[in-house]
N, C-alpha and C positions, 0 to 999 in steps of 0.2 A: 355090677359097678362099671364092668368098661363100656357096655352100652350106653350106660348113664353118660357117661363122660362124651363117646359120640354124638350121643342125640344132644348134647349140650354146646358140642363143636359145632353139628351141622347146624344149629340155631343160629349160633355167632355167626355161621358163613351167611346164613340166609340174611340174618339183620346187615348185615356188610353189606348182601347183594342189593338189599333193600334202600340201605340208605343213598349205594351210589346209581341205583336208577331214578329213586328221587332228586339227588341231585342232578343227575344229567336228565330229569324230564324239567327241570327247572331250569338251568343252561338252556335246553332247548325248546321253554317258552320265551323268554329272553332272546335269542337268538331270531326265532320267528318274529317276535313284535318288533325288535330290532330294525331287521329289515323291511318290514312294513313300513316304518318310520323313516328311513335311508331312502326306498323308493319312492316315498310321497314330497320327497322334501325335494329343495332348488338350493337351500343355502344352508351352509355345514353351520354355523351361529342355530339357525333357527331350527337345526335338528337337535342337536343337541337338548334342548327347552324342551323335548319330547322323551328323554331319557330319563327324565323324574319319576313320570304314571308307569314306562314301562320296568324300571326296577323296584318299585314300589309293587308292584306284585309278587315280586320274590325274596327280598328284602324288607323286613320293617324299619323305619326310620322315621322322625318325628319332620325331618327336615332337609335340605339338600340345599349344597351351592354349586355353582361351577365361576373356577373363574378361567381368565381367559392368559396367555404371556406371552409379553412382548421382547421378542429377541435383541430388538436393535435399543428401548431402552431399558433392557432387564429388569419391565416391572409386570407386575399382574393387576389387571383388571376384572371389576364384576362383568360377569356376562348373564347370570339367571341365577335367581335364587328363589325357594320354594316360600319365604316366611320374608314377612316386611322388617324392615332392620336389620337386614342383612350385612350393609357396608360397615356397620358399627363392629362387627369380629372380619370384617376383612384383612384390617394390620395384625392381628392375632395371628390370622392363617400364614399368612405373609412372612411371618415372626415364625411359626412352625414350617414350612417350608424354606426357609434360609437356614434352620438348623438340620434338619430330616427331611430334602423334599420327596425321596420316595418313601416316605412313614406308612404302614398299608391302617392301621389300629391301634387306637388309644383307650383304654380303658376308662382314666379318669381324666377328664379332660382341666379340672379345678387341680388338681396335682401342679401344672404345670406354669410355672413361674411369670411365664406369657400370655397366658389368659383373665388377662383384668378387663370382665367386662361388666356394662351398667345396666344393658337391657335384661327385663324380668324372661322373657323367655330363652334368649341364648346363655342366660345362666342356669338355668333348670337343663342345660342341654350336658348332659357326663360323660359320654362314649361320641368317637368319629372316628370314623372310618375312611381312608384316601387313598385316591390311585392316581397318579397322570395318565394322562390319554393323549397321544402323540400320533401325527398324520403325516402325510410331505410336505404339506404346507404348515403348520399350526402346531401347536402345545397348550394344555389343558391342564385342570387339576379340577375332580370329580373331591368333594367332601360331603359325607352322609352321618349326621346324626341323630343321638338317643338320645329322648330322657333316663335311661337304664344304664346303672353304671356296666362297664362288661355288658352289651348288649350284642354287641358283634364278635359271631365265633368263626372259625377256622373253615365252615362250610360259606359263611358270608364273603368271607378274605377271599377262599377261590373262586366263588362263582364271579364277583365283581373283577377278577383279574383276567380271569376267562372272558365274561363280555366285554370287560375295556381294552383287549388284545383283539379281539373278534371288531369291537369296535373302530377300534384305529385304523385297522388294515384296509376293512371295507371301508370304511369314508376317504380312506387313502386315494382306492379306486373309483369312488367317487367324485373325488376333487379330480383324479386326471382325468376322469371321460367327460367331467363339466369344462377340464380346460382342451380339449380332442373339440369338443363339441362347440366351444370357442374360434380354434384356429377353423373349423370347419367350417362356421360363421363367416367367418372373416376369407375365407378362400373362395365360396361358394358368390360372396359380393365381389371381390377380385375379377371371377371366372365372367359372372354377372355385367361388370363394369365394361371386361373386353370387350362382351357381346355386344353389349349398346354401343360401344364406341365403335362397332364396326358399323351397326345399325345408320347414328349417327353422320357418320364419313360417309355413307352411302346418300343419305334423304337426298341429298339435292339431284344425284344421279337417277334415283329413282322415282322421284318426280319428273325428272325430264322422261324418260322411259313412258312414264304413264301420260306424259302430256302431249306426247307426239300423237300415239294412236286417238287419243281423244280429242284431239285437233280435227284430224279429217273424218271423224265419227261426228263430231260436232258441225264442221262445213259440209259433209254430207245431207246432214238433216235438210241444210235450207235445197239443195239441190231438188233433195226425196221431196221436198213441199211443191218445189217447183213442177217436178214429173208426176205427182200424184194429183194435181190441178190440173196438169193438160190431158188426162186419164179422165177424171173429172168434165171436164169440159167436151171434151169424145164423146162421152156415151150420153152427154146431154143433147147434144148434137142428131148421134144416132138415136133417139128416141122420137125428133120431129118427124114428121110426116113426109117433108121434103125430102130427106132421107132416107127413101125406105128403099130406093130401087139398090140395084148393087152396083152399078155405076157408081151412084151418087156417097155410098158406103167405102167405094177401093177410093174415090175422091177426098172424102173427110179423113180416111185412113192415111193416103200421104198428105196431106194435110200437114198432119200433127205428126208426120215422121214415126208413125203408129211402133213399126219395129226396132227401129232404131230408140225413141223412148224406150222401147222396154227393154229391150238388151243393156242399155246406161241404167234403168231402176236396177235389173239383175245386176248389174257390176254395183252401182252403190249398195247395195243392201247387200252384196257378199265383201266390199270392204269394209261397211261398217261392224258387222258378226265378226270379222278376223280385227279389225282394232279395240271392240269388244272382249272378245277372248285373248285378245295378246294383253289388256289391262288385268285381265283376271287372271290369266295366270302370274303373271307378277305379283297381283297381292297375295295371290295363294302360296305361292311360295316367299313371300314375305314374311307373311302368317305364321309359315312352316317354321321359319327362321326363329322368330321371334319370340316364341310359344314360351312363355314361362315354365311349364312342365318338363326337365331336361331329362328326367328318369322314367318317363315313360318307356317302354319296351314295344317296338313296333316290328312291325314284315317292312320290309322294305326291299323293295328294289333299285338294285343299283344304279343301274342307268337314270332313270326317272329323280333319284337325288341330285346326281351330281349336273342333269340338264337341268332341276330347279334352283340349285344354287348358281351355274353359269347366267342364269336369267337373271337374278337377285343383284347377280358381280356385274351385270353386261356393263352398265354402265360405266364401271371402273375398266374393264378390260378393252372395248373398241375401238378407243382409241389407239391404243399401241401394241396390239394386239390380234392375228387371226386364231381362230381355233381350228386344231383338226382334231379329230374323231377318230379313235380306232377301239369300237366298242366290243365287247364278245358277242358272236351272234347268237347266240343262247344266253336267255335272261338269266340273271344274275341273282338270285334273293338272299337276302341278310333277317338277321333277327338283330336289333338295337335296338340305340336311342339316337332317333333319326333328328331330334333337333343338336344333340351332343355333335352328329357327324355333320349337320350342317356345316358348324360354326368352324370343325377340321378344314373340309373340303373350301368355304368361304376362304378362310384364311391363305392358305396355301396360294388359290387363284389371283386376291387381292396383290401377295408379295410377288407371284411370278409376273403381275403387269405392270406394280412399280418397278421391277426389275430391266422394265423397257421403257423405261420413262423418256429416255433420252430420245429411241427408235420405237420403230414400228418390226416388230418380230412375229414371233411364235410362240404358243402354248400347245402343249400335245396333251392330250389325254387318251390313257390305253388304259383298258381292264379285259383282265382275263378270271380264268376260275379252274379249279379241278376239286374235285368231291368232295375236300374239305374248307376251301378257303378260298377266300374272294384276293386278287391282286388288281391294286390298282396304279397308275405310275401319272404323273404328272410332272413335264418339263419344259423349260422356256428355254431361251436362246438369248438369256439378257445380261447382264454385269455380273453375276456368279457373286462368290462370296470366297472371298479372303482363305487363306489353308488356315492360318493361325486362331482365326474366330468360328471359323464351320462346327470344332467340337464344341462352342458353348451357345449354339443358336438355340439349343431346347431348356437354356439354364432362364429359369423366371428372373424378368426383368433386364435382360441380355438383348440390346438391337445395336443393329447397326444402322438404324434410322437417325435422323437428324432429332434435335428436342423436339419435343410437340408432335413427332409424327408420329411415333408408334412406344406402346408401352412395355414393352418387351415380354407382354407375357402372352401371345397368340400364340406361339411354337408350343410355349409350354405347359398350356390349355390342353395344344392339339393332343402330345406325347401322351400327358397322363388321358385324354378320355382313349386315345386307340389302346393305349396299355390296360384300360378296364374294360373295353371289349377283347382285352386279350389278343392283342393284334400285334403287332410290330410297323412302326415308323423308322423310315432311315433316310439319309438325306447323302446326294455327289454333287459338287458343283466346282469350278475352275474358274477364276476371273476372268472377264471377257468370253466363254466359251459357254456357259447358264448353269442350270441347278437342273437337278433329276431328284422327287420326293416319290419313295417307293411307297407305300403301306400293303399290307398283309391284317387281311379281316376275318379271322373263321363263319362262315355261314349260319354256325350254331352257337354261338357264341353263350358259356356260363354266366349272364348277369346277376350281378347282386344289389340290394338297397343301398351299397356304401355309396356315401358322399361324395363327389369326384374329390381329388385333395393336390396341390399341387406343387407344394413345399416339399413331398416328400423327396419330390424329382430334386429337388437344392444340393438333400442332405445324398441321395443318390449320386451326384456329378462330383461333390466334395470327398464324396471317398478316393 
């Protein structure tokens, strides 16, 4: 008899263990289609419309509505419903949710005093079953019914509380990485905007840059016409008969100035190659500049960046402006994102020459290195900057430019991309006396895919 009674317990446990691995492999088909449906989707409205087929697989129900509530004028609206004539039991629900809005199950749905309705199907409907579904942004109400009076039981009630809690949370995180992925939008066209407008302020400089060298690559040509006819004419010469002695040859030779021509072809044709190559390095590192790809990850060398950006800036900088040089004699090499450093090292040069606007000064550039980490220093000898303003030159949208000249967000472009090469930016400067802009670059630097972001520096300086 007492074995009876065991073997009779251990059944109950096994049917126990039984039911609740069914129901947790039902939760966790639920859960799986769930997320399938969250990761395909763009807009929390049109996921939801996907949560009818997926709880219909675990749940029977003749029918389903969702609707949607508005906070500001505390009313609900349809948002999806599985059966046509839906709005016609809208005010019903509406009417059951202003007495009981968290009601999870109804039994008899004709019981209740508020349900007067005319359509032949949502009258045949006896059991509903409801849950809210609440996010950061939005609120819900999920309603499922029967034609079965008592159709929904105690394992239906959990499992639908369980996905609507699974539900909420993840679309929670959903709506903030759609609104991340917004401000990111919106930051990346900001960063974007600088770029151009540095592009921009530069065209006219950099056409002139390109216009000079192709100036005398262009008046060289009619020269090279000129010397390549009297070359031309020479060996026409030397080929008559009357020419043949060698007299007559060292005669037609100075003639045409024979060496002297060709020493002037060699000089035109080695300054046309250097005004040649002086236009193509400009574009090239225009190019460099410009490049829409900001997260590429390159080798870079140091030196060879910051002399394509001085090329890029000359034009801005000559004016008021000499450069000295104190490079490390042992090359320098970086892993980045050599158009992100552009846009730093641009910036910086651009502010240190308007900083000489008035005079003609000095920019220095020094780079050094030791085993881990590239230094680099950048300073002018121009109007400095204020004690009071120096700690908000890296805050977005912070200049001490006049309107129209600068948008205050270059500093704090630059901060956040050296801070995701994991670098350090720091700035010294005195009124009257100039600006010194340190940066520290690790050689190895850990990149990642993240977005550059530049707002965060905001909430950074407000602390």
């Amino acid at each position: 008899m007492k074995n009876n009674e065991q073997l009779l317990e251990r059944i109950h446990q096994l049917e126990m263990k039984n039911k609740a691995l069914e129901q947790a492999g039902a939760f966790n088909t639920l859960i799986l289609n769930g997320l399938e449906a969250i990761l395909a989707s763009s807009n929390t409205d049109e996921l939801f419309k996907d949560f009818f087929s997926i709880l219909q697989r675990t749940i029977s129900f003749s029918a389903a509505i969702l609707v949607k509530y508005n906070p500001n004028t505390e009313s609900y609206s349809m948002l999806k419903a599985s059966k046509e004539n839906a709005e016609k039991v809208l005010p019903e629900l509406i009417a059951i949710l202003s007495i009981q809005p968290n009601i999870k199950n109804i039994f008899e749905l004709r019981k209740l005093t508020k349900w007067q309705i005319d359509d032949l199907f949502w009258q045949q409907q006896h059991s509903l079953l409801t849950a809210p579904v609440t996010t950061n942004k939005k609120q819900y109400q999920l309603f499922v019914f029967s034609e079965k009076q008592g159709a929904f039981n105690q394992k239906d009630v959990s499992l639908l509380q369980q996905f609507i809690s699974f539900t909420g949370n993840t679309i929670s995180q959903f709506e903030q990485k759609s609104l991340q992925q917004r401000q990111q939008n919106i930051e990346q066209t900001l960063i974007n905007s600088e770029k151009m407008a540095s592009l921009g302020q530069m065209a006219a400089g950099v056409a002139h840059e390109i216009n000079n060298p192709l100036s005398y690559v262009i008046s060289n040509i009619q020269n090279l016409a000129h010397n390549i006819q009297q070359h031309t004419n020479l060996i026409k010469d030397l080929v008559k008969p009357q020419f043949q002695s060698t007299r007559a040859i060292n005669e037609r030779l100075e003639h045409y100035q024979f060496d002297e021509l060709t020493q002037d072809t060699s000089d035109i044709l080695s300054e046309m190659k250097e005004g040649a190559n002086r236009v193509k390095e400009i574009v090239q590192s225009l190019k460099l500049f410009a490049h829409p790809n900001q997260t590429k990850i390159d080798d870079i060398n140091l030196t060879s960046l910051l002399e394509n950006t001085l090329r890029v800036a000359w034009n801005q900088i000559k004016y008021n402006a000499t450069i000295e040089r104190y490079y490390c004699a042992d090359e320098i090499k970086l892993i980045g994102r050599t158009t992100q450093l552009y846009q730093v090292f641009l910036n910086i040069f651009i502010n240190a020459a308007q900083s000489l606007s008035n005079s003609v000064g000095m920019i220095a550039v020094t780079t050094t290195q030791d085993s881990y980490n590239a230094y680099i220093t950048i300073s002018d000898n121009g109007c400095g900057i204020p004690a009071d303003k120096l700690s908000s030159i890296f805050d977005p949208f912070f200049t001490t430019k006049p309107i129209g000249k600068g948008t205050g967000l270059g500093l704090a472009i630059s901060r956040a991309i050296i801070e995701q090469h994991n670098g350090k930016i720091s700035v010294q400067s005195k009124p009257g006396e100039g600006t010194v802009f340190s940066i520290t670059l690790p050689k190895n630097s850990d990149l990642n895919d993240e977005e550059l972001t530049i707002i965060a520096l905001k909430e950074k300086n407000d602390d």
